[in-house]
C-alpha positions as CSV (number, residue, x, y, z in Angstrom):
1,X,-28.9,15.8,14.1
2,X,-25.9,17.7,12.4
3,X,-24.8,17.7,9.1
4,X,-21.7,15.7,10.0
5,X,-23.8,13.3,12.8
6,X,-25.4,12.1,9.4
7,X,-24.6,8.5,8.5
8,X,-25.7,9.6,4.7
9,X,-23.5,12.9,4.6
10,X,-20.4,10.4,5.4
11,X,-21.4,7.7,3.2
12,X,-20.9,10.3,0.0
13,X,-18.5,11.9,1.5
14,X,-15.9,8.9,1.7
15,X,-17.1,8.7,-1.6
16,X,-16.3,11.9,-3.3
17,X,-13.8,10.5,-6.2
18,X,-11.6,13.5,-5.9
19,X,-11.6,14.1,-2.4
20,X,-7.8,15.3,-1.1
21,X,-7.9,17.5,1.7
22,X,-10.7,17.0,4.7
23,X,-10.7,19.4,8.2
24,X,-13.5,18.1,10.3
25,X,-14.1,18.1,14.4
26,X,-14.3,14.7,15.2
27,X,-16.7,14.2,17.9
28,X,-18.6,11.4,19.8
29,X,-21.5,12.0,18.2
30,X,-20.3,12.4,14.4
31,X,-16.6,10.1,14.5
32,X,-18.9,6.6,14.8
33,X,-20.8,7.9,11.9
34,X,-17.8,8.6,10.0
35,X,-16.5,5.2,10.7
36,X,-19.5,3.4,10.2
37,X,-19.9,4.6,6.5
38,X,-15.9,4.1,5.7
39,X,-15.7,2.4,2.0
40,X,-14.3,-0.9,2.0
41,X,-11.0,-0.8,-0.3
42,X,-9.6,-4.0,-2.6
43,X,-8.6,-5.9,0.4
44,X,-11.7,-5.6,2.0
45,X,-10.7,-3.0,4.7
46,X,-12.1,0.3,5.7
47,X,-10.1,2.6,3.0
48,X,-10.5,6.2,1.5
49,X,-8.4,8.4,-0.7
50,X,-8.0,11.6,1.4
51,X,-4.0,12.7,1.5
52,X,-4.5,15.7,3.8
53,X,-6.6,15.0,7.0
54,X,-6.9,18.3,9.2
55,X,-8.3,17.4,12.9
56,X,-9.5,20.3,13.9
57,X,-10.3,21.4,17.6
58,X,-13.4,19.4,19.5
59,X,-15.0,20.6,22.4
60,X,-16.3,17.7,23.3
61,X,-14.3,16.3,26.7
62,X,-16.1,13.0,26.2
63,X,-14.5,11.7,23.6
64,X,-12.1,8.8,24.5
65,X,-8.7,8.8,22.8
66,X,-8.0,6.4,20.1
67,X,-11.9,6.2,19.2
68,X,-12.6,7.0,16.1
69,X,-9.4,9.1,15.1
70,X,-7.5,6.1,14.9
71,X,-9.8,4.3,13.0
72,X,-9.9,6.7,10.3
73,X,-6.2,7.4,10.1
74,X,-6.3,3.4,9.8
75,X,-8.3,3.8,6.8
76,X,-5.7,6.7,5.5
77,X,-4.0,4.6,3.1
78,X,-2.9,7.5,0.8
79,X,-2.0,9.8,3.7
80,X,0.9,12.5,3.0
81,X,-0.2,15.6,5.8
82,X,-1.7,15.0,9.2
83,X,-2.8,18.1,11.3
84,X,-4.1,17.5,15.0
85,X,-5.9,21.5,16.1
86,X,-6.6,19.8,19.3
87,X,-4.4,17.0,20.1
88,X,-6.0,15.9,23.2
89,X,-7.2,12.6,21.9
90,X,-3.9,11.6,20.7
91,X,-1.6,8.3,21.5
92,X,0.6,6.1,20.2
93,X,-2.0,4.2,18.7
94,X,-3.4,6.6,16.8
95,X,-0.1,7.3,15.3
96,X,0.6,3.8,14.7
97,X,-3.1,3.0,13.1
98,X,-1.4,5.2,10.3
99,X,-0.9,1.8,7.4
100,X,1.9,3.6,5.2
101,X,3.5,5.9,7.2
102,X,6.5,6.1,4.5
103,X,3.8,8.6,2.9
104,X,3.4,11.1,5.0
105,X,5.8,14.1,4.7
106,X,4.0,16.7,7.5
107,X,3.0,15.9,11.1
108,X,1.9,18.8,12.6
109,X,0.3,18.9,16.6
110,X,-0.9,22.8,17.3
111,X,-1.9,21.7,20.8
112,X,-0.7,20.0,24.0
113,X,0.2,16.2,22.7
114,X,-0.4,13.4,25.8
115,X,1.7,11.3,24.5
116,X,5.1,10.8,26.2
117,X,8.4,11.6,24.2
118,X,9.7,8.3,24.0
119,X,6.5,7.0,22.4
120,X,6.1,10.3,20.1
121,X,9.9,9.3,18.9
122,X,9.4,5.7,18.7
123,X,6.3,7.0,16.1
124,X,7.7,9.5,14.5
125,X,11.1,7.6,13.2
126,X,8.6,5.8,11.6
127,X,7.4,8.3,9.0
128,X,10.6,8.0,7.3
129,X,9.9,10.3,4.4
130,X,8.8,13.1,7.4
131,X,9.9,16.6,5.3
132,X,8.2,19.2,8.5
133,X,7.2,18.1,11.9
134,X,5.7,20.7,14.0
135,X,5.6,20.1,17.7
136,X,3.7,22.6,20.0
137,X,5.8,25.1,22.0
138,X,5.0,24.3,25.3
């Protein structure tokens, strides 16, 4: 079992007071853990603190869109930047699992995005406050 595949690496994790910025593969294997071990916030949902959430590239084709990205970036309530390194699992769910997306000010996708332009747009006018938006090339 990996570091990150460790239910008791993500339980202190989420709980790092001072926690800001986290890049981490999500795979399979380690995204149920991380979910599993989210702190509840005062409302009695899963919540952390993080305001910069890097997803970096998986290589790890089983991994079903949606699970667990969007229930971390549902847990995101102080989120201001997003990265997706490998925007494979991506939909409009996970962009709309985002609970204040008048927050975030950068949205960046480095990688292919399946997710078809009018549902990208219909996301993305939500993030109001939206200051850089990076879109891949191809």
């Amino acid at each position: 079992e990996g570091l990150l595949e460790s239910e008791e690496t993500w339980w202190w994790l989420w709980r790092l007071p001072a926690l800001a910025e986290l890049k981490v593969t999500v795979t399979a294997c380690n995204g149920d853990a991380a979910v599993r071990m989210l702190p509840l916030g005062p409302d009695g949902r899963p919540a952390h603190g993080v305001r910069e959430f890097t997803f970096e590239r998986s290589y790890d084709n089983s991994l079903p869109p949606n699970e667990p990205d969007a229930a971390l970036l549902a847990a995101s309530i102080e989120l201001r930047s997003l990265c997706f390194s490998d925007a494979r699992c991506v939909s409009g769910a996970c962009l709309g699992a985002i609970p204040h997306p008048d927050l975030l000010h950068t949205l960046r996708f480095e990688d292919d995005i399946p997710v078809a332009p009018d549902v990208m747009a219909s996301h993305v006018t939500r993030f109001r406050n939206l200051r850089e938006l990076a879109l891949p090339f191809r």
